[in-house]
C-alpha positions as CSV (number, residue, x, y, z in Angstrom):
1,X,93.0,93.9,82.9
2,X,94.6,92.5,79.2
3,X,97.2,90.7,81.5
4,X,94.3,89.0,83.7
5,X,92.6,88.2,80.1
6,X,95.5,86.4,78.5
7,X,96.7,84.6,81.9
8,X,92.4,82.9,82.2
9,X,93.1,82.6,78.2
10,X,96.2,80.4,78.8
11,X,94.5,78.4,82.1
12,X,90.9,78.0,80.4
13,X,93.1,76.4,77.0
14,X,95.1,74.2,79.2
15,X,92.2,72.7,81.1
16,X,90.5,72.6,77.6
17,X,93.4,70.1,76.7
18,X,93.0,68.3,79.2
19,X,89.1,67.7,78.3
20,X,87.3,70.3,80.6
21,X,84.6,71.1,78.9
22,X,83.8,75.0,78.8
23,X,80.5,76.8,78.6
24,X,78.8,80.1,78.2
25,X,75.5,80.6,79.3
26,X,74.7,77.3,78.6
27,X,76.2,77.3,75.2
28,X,79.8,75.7,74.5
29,X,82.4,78.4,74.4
30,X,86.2,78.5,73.3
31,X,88.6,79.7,75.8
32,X,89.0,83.5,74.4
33,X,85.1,83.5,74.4
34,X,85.1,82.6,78.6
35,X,87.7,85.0,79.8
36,X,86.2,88.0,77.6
37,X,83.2,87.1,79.3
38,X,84.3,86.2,82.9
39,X,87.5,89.0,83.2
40,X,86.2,92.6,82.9
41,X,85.3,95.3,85.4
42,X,82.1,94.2,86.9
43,X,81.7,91.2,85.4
44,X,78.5,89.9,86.1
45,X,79.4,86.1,85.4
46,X,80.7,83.7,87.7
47,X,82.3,80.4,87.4
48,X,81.0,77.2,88.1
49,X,82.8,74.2,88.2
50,X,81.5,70.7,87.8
51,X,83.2,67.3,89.0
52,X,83.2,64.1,87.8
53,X,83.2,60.5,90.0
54,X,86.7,60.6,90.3
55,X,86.9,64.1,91.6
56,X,88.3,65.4,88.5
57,X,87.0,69.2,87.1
58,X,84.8,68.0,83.9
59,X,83.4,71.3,83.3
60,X,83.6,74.9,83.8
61,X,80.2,76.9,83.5
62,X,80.2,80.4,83.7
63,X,77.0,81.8,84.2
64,X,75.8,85.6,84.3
65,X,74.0,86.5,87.6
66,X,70.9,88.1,87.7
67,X,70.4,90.7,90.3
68,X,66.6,89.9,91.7
C-alpha cells in the first residue's frame, strides 16, 4: 500500500507542475495530502477529473462518497 502512496505522490506532483490544480473535499490540497486520502484500504474518495477547452486535465477533485 506505501508503494501505491508514493507512485500517486510522484503522479499527483507532476501533474501539479504542470498546473493541475488538486483538491480535497472541496478544499486545495498538496499532493501527499490527496494520495493519503485517495490510496488506503477502502477508501471512500474517488477522483474526479475536470477539463479545460482545450481538453487538457485542469483539475483533479477527489471527493468522499457518501453511501445513501
Amino acid at each position: 500500500m506505501e508503494a501505491a502512496r508514493e507512485r500517486m505522490i510522484i503522479l499527483l506532483e507532476q501533474m501539479r507542475d504542470r498546473g493541475v490544480e488538486l483538491f480535497v473535499d472541496g478544499e486545495a490540497a498538496l499532493p501527499g495530502e490527496a494520495a493519503a486520502k485517495s490510496v488506503r484500504e477502502d477508501s471512500p474518495y474517488m477522483a474526479d477529473y475536470v477539463f479545460g477547452d482545450a481538453g487538457n486535465i485542469e483539475q483533479v477533485r477527489f471527493d468522499k462518497v457518501v453511501h445513501r
